[in-house]
N, C-alpha and C positions, 0 to 999 in steps of 0.2 A: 205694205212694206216690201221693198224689193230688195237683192241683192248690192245696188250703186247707194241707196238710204242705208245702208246698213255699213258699207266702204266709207261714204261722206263722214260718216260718225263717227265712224276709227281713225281717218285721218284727223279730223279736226280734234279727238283725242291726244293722240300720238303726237299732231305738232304741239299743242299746249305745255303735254309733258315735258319732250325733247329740247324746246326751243324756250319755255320762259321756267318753268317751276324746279327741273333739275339742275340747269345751269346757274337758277339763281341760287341755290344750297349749296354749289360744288363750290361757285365761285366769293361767295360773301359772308359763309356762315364761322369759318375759320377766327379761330382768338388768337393771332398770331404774338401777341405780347404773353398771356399767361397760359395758353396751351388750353385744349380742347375746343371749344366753341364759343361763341360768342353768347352772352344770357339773354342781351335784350337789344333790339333796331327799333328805332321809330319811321312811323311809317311812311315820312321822307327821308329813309335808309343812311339817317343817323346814329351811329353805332354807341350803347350809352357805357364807358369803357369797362365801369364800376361795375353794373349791375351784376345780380345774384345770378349763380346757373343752376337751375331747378332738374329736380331729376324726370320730369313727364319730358321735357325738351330733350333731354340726354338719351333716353332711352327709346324715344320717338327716332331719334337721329340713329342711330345705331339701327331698329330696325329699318328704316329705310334706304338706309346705304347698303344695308345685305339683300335686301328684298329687289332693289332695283341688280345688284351685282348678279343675283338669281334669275334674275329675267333676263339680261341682257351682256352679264359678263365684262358691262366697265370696268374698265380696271381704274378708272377714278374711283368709283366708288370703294373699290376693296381698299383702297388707301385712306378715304375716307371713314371706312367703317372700323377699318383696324384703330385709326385714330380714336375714334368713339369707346372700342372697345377698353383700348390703354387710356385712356381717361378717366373709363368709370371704374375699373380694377383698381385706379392707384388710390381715386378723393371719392369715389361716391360709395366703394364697399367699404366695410364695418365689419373692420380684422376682430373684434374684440366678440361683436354676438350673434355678425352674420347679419345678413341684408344691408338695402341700401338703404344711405342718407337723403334726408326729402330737399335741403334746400344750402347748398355751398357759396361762399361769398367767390368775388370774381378771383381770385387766387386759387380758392377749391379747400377755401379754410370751410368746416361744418357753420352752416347757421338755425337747421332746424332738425336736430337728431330723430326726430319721429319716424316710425314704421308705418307710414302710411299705405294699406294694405293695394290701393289702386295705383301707387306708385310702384311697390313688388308686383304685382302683374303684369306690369309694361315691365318691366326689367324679364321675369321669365319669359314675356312675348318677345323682346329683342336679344335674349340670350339666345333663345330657341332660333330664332332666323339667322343667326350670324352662325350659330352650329350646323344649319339646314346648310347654309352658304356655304360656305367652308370649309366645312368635314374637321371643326375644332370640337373635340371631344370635351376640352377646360372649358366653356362656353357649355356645356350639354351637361358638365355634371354641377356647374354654378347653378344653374335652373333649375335639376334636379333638388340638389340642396336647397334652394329657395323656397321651394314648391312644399319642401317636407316643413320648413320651418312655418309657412303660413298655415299650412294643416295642424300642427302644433300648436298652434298661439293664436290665429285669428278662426276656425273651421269652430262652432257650433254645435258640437254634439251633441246639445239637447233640443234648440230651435232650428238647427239646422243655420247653412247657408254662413256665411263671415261677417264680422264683428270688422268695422271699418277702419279702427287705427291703434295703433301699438306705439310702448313707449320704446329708446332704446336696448331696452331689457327684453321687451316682447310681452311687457304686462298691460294689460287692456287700460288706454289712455280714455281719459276721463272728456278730451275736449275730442269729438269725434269727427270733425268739418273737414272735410277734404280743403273747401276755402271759406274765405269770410263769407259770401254767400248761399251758402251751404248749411242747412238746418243739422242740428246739434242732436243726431238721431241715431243710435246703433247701428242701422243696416241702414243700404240705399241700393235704388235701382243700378245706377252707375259702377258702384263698384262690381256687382256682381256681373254686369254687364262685362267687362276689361278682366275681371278674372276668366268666366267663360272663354272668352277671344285667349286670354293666353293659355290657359289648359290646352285649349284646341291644340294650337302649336306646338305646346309640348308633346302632345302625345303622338302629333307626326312623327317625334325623331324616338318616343318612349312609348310603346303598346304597353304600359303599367297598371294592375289591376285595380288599384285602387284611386290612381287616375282615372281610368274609367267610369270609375263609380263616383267619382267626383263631377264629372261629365252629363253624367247622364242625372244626378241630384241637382247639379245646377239650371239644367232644363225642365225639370219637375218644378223646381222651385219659381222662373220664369209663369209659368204654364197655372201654378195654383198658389202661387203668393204675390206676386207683380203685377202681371195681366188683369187690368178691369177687361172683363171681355167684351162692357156694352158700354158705347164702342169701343172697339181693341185700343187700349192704351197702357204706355206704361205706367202704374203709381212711382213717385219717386223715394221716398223717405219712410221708414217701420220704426218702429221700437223693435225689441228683441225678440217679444213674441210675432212679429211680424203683421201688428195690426199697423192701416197706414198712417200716417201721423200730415199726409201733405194730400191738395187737389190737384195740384195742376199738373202737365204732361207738355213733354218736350217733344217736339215731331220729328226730329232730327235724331231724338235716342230711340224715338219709337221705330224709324224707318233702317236704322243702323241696325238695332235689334236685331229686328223680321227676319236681316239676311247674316248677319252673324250667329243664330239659331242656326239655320240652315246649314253653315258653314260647321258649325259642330258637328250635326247629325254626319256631315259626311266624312268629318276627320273618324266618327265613330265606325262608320259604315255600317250601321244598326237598320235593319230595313222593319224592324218590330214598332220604330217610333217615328220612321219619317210621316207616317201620313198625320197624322197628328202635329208636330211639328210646320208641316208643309200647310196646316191650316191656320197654326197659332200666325206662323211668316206672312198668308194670305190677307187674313185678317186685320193685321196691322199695315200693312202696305193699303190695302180698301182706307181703310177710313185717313189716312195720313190723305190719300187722292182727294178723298171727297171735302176732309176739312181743312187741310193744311198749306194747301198752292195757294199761290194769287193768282190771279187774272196774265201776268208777266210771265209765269213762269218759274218764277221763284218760291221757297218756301218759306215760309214764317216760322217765327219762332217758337211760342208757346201758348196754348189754350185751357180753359179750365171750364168745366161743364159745359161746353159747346160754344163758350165764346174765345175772339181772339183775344188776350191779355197782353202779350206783348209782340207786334207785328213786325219789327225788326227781320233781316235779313243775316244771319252769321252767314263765313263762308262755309265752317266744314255738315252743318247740316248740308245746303245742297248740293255738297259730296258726297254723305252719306247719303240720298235721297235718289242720285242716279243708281246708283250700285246695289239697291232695295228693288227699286222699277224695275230695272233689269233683270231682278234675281226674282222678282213678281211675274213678270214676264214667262220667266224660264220656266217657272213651276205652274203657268196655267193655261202659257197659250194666250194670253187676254189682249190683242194690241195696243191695247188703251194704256198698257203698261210703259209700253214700248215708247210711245209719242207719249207720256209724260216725261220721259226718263230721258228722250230730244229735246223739248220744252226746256226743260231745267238746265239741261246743258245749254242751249241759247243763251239762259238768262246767266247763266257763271262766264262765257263767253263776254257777251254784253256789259253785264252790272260787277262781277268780280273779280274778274282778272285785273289787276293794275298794270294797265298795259306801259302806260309808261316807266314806269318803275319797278318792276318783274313780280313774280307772286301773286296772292290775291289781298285782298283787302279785308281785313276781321270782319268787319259788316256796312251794311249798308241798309238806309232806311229805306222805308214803304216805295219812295218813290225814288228809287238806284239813288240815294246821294252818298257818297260814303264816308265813312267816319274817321277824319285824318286825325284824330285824337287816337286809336288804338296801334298796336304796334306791329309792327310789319312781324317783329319775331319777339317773343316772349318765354316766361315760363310756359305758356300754356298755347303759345302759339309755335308751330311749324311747320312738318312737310308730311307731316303720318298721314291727315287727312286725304288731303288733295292726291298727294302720292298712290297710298295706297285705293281712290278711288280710281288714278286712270289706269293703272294697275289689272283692277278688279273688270272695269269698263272693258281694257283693250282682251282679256280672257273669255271674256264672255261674247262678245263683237264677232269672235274667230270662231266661237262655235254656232254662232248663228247661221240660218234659219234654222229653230229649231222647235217641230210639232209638238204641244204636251196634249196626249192623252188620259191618263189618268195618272193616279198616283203610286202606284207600285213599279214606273217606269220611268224615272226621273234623271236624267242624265248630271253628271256633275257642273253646276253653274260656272266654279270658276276655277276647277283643273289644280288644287293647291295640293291634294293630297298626296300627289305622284312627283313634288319637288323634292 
């Protein structure tokens, strides 16, 4: 690897972001009839007028319109983000008991009052970045207060770890599915996954002690109730006492993990649990290499006891799959990391990017064909992923070449803590 392999990668980063994935959010995601954003595009970028606007899409938007405004100072996007922000203040909070609403009709009338605790997490994730942005205080203490009410009502103090969904009271809801897909199981990898990621955030703009220890529980819990460690994978689904109730493992959660682990330890700046942490990240990054690419370049989707189950191609796993590589990379020195994490980008290059019609494509099968049945933009589809991977990519690119020796000297992979 040289210095021009390591520029080529940042360019062809840089232009993907610049030239297809931010212009297509600035310029098409807009609900200009009922205000806020649009719910749902099909993905011949038919806009469908009616649909619902879900809150993972609302609060995904909001963090990435401050996130990109933090890097680069558009001032699209702070018009953008503000938009986000006055949108979810007026229809998606819940003046009456606090938190947000899971699913609004296209007017921003409620259609699903639930407290879904993975949707509170993205809300404190994008309150916190729009506060980071900004220097909006109302924004820092909405989070704050969020943060106290999930520790209230969803936090486990006898098994530990959160309890996956609330009703609009905040009394533990009996149907616990984030979606129809979704096994009907008290706790899940996922969520505790997106709360980790948003604590982290928080506690940039809040050194709070009991945050903290929220922090550092959540990664315990990672570490000796999620992780099969032979081989490193995440279980997805427990009952309460945390025995696992499901086999299979997702390569895309498992390689997001790896480095959103990481990415705590450093918002902690705890040097007592990096090296531990920096093997639980190694580990899962190892086996996601050895079992989970194809031949292309591409990732797959999901596996269960060593076999593939379903070989599908989503796009935000191989978003989440470079920015793991890379952050695999960072923490070993190992090049092999390095030229996966090119690999994969080739194949988003090649097989995901919709080049003719901006964005990327939900998935695409075994052999790049891709699935014009899913939707360019959804409740569950939009710019978090891709975003915040070139993001994570174009941070880490600028600090390279960089030697790792051992583990007690680990540089910061992707420079978030000092925004």
């Amino acid at each position: 690897m040289d210095n021009n392999t390591i520029l080529d990668f940042k360019n062809r980063v840089e232009r993907e972001f610049k030239e297809d994935i931010l212009p297509f959010w600035l310029e098409r995601s807009r609900d200009e009839m009922n205000g806020g954003f649009i719910g749902r595009m099909a993905n011949d970028l038919t806009v469908i007028e009616d649909a619902p606007k879900g809150l993972i899409l609302n609060a995904r938007l909001l963090w990435t319109f401050s996130a990109v405004y933090r890097w680069n100072g558009d001032f699209r996007c702070l018009e953008m983000a503000q938009r986000a922000y006055e949108y979810f203040e007026r229809f998606f909070w819940d003046g009456e008991y606090g938190g947000a609403f899971w699913l609004l009709d296209s007017r921003g009338r409620c259609l699903d009052d639930k407290k879904k605790i993975y949707g509170q997490a993205f809300c404190v994730y994008a309150l916190s970045e729009y506060s980071q942005a900004f220097r909006c205080e109302a924004a820092r203490q909405r989070a704050q207060n969020l943060y106290r009410l999930i520790e209230e009502y969803s936090h486990d103090e006898e098994g530990l770890g959160y309890f996956e969904t609330c009703n609009r009271d905040w009394t533990l809801a009996e149907d616990c599915r984030l979606s129809d897909k979704d096994m009907n199981e008290k706790k899940s990898m996922n969520n505790h996954l997106h709360i980790l990621e948003a604590y982290a955030n928080l506690y940039r703009i809040w050194n709070e002690n009991s945050l903290r220890r929220r922090l550092l529980e959540l990664i315990d819990i990672f570490q000796w109730k999620i992780l099969d460690p032979k081989p490193a994978h995440f279980r997805h689904f427990f009952d309460e006492r945390w025995i696992p109730q499901s086999a299979s493992y997702t390569f895309g959660h498992d390689i997001e993990g790896s480095w959103l682990l990481w990415e705590a330890v450093e918002a902690l700046g705890d040097k007592a649990i990096e090296a531990r942490v920096r093997k639980m990240a190694l580990s899962l990054a190892e086996a996601v290499c050895s079992q989970g690419f194809d031949a292309d370049g591409g990732l797959l989707y999901e596996g269960e006891q060593g076999r593939i189950i379903d070989d599908n191609k989503e796009w935000w796993p191989q978003a989440e799959a470079v920015v793991g590589l890379l952050n695999a990379y960072q923490l070993s020195g190992e090049e092999k990391y390095f030229q996966a994490a090119r690999q994969c980008w080739d194949f988003i290059e090649n097989r995901i990017v919709d080049h003719p019609r901006g964005e990327w494509f939900w998935r695409v099968s075994r052999d790049g064909t891709p699935d014009d049945s899913e939707p360019k933009v959804s409740e569950w589809k939009g710019p978090y992923h891709n975003t915040r991977a070139c993001l994570e990519i174009l941070r880490r690119l600028q600090r390279m070449p960089i030697p790792i020796t051992n583990a007690t000297n680990i540089p910061s992979p992707s420079g978030r803590g000092s925004g």
